[in-house]
C-alpha positions in Angstrom: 24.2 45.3 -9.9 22.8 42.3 -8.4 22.6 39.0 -10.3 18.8 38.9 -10.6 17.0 35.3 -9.5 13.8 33.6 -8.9 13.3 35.6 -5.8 15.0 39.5 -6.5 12.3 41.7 -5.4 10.3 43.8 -8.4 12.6 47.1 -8.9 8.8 49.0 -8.4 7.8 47.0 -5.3 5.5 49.0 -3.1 5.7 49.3 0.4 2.8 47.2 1.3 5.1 43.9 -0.1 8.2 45.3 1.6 6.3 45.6 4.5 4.8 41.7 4.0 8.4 40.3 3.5 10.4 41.6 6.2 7.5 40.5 8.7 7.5 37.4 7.2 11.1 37.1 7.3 11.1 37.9 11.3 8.4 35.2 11.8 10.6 32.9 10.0 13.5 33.6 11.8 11.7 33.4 15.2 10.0 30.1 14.4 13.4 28.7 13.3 14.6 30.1 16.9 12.4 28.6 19.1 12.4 25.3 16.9 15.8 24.7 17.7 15.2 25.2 21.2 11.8 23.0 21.3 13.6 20.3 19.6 16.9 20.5 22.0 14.2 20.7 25.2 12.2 17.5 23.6 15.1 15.0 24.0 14.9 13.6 27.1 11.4 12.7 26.4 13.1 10.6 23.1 14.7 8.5 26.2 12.0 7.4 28.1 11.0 4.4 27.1 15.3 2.9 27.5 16.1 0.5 30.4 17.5 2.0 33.2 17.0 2.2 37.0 14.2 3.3 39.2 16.4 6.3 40.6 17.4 7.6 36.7 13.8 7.0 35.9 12.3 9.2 38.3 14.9 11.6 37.6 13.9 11.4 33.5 10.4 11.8 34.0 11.2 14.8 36.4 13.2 16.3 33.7 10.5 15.7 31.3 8.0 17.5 32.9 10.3 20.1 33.2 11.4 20.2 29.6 7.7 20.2 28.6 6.8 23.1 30.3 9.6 24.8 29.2 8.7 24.1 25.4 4.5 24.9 25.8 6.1 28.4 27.0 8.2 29.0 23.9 5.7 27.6 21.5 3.0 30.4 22.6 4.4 32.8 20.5 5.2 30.8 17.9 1.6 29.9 17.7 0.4 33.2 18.5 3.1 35.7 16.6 4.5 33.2 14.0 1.3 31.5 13.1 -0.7 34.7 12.8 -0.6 34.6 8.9 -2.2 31.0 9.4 -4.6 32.1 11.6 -5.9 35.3 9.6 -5.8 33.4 6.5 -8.1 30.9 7.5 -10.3 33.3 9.5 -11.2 35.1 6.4 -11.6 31.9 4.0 -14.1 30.9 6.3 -15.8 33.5 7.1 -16.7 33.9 3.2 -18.0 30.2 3.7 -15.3 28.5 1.8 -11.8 26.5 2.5 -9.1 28.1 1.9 -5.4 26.8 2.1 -4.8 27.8 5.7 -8.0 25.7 6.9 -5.6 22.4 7.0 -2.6 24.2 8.2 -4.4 25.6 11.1 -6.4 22.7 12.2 -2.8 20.9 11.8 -1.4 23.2 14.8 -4.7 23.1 17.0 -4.8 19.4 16.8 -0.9 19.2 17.9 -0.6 22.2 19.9 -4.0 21.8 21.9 -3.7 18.6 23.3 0.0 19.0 24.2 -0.3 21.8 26.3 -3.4 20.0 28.1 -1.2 16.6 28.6 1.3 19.2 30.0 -1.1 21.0 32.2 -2.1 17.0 33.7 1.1 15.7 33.8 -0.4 12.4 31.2 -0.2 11.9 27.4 2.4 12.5 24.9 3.4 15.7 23.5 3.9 17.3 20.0 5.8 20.9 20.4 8.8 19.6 18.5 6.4 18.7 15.7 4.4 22.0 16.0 7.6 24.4 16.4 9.3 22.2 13.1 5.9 22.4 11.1 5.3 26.2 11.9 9.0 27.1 10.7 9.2 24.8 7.9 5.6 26.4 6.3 7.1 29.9 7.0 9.9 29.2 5.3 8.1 27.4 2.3 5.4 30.7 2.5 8.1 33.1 2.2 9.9 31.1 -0.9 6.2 31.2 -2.4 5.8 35.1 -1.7 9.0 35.9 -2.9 8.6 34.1 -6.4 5.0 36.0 -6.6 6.5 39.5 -5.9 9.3 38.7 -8.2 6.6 38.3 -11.1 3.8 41.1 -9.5 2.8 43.8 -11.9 4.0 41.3 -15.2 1.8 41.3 -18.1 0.9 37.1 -18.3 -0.2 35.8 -21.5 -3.2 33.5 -21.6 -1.6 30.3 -21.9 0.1 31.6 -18.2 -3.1 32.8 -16.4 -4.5 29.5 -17.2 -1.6 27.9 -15.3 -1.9 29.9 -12.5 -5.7 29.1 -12.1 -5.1 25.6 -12.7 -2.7 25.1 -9.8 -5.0 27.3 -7.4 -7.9 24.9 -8.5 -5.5 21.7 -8.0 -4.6 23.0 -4.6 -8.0 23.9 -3.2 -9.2 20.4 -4.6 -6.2 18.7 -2.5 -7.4 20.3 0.5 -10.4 19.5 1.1 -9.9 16.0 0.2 -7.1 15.9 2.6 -8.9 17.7 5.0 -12.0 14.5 4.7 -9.2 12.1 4.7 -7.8 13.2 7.8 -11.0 13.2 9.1 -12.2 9.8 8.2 -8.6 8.2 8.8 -8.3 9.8 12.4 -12.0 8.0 12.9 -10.8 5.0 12.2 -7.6 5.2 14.2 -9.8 6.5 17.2 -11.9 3.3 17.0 -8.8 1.0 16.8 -6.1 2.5 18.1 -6.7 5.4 20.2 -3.4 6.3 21.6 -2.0 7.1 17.6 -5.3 8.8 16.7 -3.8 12.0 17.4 -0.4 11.4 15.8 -2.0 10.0 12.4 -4.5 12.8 12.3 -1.7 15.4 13.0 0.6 14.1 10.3 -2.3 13.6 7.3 -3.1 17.6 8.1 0.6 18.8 7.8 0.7 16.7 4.9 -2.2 18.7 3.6 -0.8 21.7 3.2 -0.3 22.4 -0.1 2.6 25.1 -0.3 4.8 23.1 -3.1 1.6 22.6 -5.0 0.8 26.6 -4.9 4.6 27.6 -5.5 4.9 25.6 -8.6 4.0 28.4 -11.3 5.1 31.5 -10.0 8.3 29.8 -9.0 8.8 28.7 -12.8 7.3 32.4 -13.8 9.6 33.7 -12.0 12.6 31.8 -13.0 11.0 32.8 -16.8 11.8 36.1 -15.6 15.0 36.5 -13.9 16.4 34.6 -17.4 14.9 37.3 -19.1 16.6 40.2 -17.4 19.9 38.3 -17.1 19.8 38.5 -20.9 19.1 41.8 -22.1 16.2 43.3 -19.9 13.6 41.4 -21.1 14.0 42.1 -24.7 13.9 39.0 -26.2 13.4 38.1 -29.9 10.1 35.7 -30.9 12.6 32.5 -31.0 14.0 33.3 -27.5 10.9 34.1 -26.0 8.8 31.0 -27.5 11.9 28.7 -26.4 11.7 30.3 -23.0 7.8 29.9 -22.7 7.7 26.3 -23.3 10.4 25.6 -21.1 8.8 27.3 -18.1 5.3 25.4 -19.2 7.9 22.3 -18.8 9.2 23.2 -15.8 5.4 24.6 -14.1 4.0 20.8 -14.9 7.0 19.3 -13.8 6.8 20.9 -10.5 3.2 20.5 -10.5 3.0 16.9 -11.3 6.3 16.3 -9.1 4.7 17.9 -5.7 1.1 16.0 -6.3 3.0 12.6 -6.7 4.8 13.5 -3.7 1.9 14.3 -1.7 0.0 11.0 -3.3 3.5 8.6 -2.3 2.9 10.1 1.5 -0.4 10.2 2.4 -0.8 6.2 2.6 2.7 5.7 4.7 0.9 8.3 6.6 -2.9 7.1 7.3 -1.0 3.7 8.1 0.8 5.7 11.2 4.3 5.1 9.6 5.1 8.8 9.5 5.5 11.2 12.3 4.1 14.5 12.4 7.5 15.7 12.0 8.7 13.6 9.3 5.5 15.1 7.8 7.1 18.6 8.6 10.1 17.7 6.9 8.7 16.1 3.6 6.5 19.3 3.6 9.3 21.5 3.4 11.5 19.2 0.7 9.0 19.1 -1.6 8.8 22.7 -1.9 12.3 23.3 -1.9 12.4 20.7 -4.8 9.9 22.9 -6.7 12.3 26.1 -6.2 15.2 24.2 -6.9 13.8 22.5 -10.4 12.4 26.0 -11.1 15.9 27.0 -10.7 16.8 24.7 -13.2 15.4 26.8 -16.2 17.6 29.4 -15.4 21.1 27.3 -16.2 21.5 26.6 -19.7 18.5 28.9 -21.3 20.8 31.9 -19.7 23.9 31.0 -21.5 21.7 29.8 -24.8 20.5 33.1 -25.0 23.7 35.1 -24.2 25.5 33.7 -26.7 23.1 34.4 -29.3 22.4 37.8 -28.0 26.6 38.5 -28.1 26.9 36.6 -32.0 24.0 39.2 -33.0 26.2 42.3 -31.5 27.9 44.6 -34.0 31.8 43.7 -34.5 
């Protein structure tokens, strides 16, 4: 028998979640695909601005145009098939007149994607596929951490103190959108009147930023860590000592990640609004702050495991 973890799947898990995580799954591993081709295709244009002569020039910017082409071709599936969650997510948020979390991460991929593939089409302007292919396939892979850890802990009765957790982070997370989404707004302004040629990147990078998977993971990631050190000691059976020493750790661990993803967000989004980060640095620091909340989440499971096999084997008949 598997070695259950923060992500085993729910032994009742219905078909309708089964069905959501192997098509989450292929998106992921599509969007990882063509990222490693968008990013291999954007290297020449990482050379343009050396010293070198008119002949190798010319031959660059060919090349170039070229790769760019090449790249808006592989990144309209990506947008189209990989995105779709994105898209559908924030369809329906709005259309029930409120913001949901996909509102930022889909303005993030119009404002890159859109004017790329129309600099592209003329031949003028910079280009952001590398940045759209790496954001796409880092939030799929931080969306499918997050669903696993909420179909590991689906269909568990939550005390309280948990539910309260759960709404707390979903009302910490909708809050840090829409002020991210009216900082973007007024920051990309302000870059537009000064500086209009980084409007775009700034703007890009303060919606990636935005997106607030490691703030939503946080609880069902420790939840679910609560869990798997549950059944790796005895089913789930655990005595009122256990299970009270196992609560508060996961409360730790919930705030920790909490607390830990927020200041994260909080350390960025200056270094960002002054146009020090990229919109693929943004990409990146996205996906290593959720990874950070599975890995502290992780955490738990260590030493409560072994505090609570030990007891459980002294307690065992000789």
């Amino acid at each position: 028998m598997r070695t259950p973890s923060l992500f085993t799947p729910p032994p009742d898990m219905s078909d309708a979640m089964r069905h959501e995580r192997r098509h989450m799954l292929a998106r992921t591993g599509l969007a990882w695909l063509v990222m490693m081709q968008v990013m291999m295709l954007a290297f020449p244009g990482y050379l343009r601005h050396g010293v070198r002569a008119p002949d190798a020039q010319q031959s660059l910017e060919q090349a170039i145009v070229l790769m760019n082409w090449l790249s808006l071709i592989l990144c309209v599936p990506l947008v189209l098939y990989c995105a779709w969650p994105v898209w559908r997510g924030a369809w329906r948020t709005l259309s029930q007149r409120r913001i949901g979390m996909d509102v930022p991460v889909a303005l993030g991929i119009l404002a890159a994607f859109v004017p790329s593939a129309v600099a592209t089409w003329h031949d003028a302007g910079e280009v952001y596929f590398d940045s759209v292919s790496m954001f796409v396939a880092f939030l799929l892979t931080a969306r499918f951490l997050e669903t696993c850890a909420r179909q590991a802990v689906s269909g568990l009765p939550h005390a309280g103190r948990d539910a309260d957790l759960l709404r707390s982070a979903d009302r910490l997370a909708f809050w840090f959108v829409c002020v991210q989404i009216a900082l973007a707004a007024l920051v990309g302004l302000y870059w537009w009147h000064t500086q209009p040629g980084q409007a775009l990147a700034v703007t890009v990078a303060l919606l990636v930023m935005s997106c607030p998977c490691a703030l939503s993971m946080s609880v069902p990631a420790a939840l679910a860590a609560r869990h798997a050190v549950r059944l790796r000691a005895g089913g789930g059976a655990d005595d009122g000592a256990d299970s009270a020493v196992l609560d508060q750790a996961m409360r730790r661990v919930a705030r920790q990640n909490l607390g830990g993803s927020l200041a994260w967000h909080l350390l960025m989004v200056p270094l960002a609004a002054c146009g020090w980060v990229q919109p693929w640095v943004a990409a990146i620091t996205m996906l290593l702050s959720s990874l950070a909340v599975a890995a502290n989440a992780w955490r738990l499971t260590r030493p409560a495991v072994s505090a609570m096999a030990r007891r459980r084997t002294a307690a065992q008949p000789v």
